[in-house]
C-alpha positions as YAML, in Angstrom:
chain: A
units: angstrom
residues:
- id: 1
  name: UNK
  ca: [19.48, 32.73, -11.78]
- id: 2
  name: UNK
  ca: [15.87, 33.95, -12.04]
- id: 3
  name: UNK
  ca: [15.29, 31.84, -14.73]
- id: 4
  name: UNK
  ca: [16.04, 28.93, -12.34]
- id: 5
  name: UNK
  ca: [14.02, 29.87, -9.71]
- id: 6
  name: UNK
  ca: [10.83, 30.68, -12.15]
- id: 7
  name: UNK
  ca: [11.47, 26.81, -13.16]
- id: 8
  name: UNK
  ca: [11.41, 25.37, -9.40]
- id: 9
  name: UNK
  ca: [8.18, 27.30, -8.77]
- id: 10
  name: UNK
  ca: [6.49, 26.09, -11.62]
- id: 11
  name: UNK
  ca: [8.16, 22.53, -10.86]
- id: 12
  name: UNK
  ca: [6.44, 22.54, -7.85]
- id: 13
  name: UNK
  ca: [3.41, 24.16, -8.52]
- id: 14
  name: UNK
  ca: [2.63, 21.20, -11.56]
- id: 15
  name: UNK
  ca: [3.78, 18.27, -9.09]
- id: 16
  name: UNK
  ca: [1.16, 19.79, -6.11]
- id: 17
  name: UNK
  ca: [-1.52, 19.46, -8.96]
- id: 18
  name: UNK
  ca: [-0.80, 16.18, -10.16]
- id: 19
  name: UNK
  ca: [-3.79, 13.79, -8.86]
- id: 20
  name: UNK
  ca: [-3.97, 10.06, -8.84]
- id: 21
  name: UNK
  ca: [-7.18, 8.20, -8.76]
- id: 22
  name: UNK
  ca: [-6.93, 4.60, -8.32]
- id: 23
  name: UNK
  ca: [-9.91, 1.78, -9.94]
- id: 24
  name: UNK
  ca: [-10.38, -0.95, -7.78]
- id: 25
  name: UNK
  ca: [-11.41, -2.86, -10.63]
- id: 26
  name: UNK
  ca: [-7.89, -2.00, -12.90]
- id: 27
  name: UNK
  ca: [-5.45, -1.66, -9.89]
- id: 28
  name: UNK
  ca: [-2.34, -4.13, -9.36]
- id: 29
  name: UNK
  ca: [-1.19, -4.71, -5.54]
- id: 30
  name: UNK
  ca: [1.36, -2.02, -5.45]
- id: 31
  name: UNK
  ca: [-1.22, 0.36, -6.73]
- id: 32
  name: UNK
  ca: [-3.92, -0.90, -4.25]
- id: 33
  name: UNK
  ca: [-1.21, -0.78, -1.24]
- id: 34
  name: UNK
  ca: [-0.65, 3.18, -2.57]
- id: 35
  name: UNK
  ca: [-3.99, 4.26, -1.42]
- id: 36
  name: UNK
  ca: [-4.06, 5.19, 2.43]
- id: 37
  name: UNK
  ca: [-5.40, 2.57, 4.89]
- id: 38
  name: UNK
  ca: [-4.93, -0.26, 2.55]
- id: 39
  name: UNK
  ca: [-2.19, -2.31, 3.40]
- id: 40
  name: UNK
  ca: [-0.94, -5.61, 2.06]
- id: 41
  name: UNK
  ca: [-3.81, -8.02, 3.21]
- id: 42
  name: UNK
  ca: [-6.88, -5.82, 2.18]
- id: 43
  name: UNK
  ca: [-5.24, -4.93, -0.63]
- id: 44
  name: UNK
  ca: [-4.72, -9.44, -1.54]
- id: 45
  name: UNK
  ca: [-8.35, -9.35, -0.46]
- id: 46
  name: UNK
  ca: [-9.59, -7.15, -2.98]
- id: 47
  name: UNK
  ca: [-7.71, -8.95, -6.07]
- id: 48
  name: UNK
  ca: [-8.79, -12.45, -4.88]
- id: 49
  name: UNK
  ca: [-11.95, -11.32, -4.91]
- id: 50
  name: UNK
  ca: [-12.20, -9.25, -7.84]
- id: 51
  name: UNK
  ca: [-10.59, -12.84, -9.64]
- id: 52
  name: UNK
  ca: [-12.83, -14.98, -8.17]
- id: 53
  name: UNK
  ca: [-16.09, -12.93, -8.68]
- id: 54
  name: UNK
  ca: [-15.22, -10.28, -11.46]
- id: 55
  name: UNK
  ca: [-15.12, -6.51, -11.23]
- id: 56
  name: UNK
  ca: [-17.08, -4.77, -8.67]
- id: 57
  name: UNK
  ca: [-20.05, -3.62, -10.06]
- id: 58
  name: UNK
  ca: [-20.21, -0.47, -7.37]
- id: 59
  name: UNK
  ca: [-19.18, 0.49, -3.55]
- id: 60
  name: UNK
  ca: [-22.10, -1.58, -2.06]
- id: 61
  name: UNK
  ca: [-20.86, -4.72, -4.22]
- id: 62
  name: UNK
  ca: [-17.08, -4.04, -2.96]
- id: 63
  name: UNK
  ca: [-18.34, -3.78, 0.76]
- id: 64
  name: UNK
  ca: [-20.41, -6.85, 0.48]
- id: 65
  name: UNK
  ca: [-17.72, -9.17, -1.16]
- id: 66
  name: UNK
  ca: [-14.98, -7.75, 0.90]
- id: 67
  name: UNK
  ca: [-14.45, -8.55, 4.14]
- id: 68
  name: UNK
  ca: [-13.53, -5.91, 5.89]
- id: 69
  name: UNK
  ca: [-14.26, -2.92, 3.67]
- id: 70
  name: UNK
  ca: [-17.37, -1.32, 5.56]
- id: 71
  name: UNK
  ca: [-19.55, 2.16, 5.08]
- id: 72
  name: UNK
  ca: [-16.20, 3.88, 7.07]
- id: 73
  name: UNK
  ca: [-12.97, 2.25, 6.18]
- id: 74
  name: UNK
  ca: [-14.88, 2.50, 2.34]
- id: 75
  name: UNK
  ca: [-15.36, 6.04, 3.10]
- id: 76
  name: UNK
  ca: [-11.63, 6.57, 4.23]
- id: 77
  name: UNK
  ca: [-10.43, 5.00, 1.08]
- id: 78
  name: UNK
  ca: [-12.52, 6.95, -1.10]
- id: 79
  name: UNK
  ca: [-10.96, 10.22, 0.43]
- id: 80
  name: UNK
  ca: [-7.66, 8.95, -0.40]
- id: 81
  name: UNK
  ca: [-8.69, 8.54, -3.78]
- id: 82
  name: UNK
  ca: [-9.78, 5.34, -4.55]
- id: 83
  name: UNK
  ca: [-12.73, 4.79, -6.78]
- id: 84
  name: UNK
  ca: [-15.19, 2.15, -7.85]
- id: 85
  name: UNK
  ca: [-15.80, 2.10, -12.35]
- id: 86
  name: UNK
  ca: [-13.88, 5.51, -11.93]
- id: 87
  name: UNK
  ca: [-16.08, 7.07, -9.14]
- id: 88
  name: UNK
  ca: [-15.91, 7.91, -6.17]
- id: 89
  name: UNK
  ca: [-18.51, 6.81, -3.27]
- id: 90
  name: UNK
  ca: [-21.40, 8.77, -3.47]
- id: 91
  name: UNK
  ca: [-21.51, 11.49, -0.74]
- id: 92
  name: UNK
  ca: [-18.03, 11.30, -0.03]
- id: 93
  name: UNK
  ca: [-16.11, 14.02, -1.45]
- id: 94
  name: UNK
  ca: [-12.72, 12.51, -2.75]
- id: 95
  name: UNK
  ca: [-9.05, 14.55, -1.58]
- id: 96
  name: UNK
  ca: [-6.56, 14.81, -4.16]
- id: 97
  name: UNK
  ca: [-3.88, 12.41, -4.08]
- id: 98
  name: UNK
  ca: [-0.25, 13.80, -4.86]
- id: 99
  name: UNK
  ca: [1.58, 11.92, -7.04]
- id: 100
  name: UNK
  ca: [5.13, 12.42, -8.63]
- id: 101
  name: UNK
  ca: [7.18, 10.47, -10.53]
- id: 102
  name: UNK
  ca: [11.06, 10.42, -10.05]
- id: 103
  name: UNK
  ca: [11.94, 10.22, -14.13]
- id: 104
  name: UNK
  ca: [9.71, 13.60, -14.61]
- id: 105
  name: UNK
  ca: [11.00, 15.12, -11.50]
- id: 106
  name: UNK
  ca: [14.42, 14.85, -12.83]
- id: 107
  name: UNK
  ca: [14.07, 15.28, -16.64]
- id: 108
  name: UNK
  ca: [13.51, 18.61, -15.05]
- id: 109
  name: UNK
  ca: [16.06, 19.00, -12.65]
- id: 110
  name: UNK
  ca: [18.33, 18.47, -15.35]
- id: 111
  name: UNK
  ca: [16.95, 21.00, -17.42]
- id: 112
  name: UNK
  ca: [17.44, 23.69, -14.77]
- id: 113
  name: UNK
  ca: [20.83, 22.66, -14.60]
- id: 114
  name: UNK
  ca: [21.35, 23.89, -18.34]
...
């Protein structure tokens, strides 16, 4: 029984550490639509413009070719943990993302079970 429990903690413990930043410049729709204030439209927005121009060379570049990205939504969606080349904008101090996938999550569920 205590062996289970030591398990769970540490479950949990290694899913609340598990951070996800996502590239504007490598992301797919779904991954786009993950980050916090971008929803379906921004996130078609982006990708038709990242196809038609090419990746974004930095924040300024993605606010300028975006419509609708601006110094505070860009700001919001750095928080949430999307990045430019793999950075985040400068002065804006990125949160950590949770992320946890269900195969993982259960691979060790069933290995408490044992």
């Amino acid at each position: 029984m205590l062996k289970k429990l030591l398990v769970t903690v540490a479950m949990m413990a290694t899913m609340s550490l598990v951070f996800a930043n996502v590239d504007v410049n490598k992301a797919d729709q779904a991954a786009l639509d993950s980050v916090r204030g971008i929803g379906p439209s921004m996130s078609k927005a982006i990708l038709d413009e990242r196809k038609k121009g090419g990746n974004f060379k930095d924040w300024e570049d993605l606010q300028t070719r975006v419509k609708g990205v601006g110094d505070k939504s860009s700001e919001k969606f750095s928080q949430a943990g999307l990045t430019v080349n793999g950075a985040s904008k400068p002065g804006v101090k990125a949160a950590a993302k949770k992320e946890a996938t269900v195969a993982s999550t259960k691979t060790k569920m069933d290995e408490m079970k044992k």
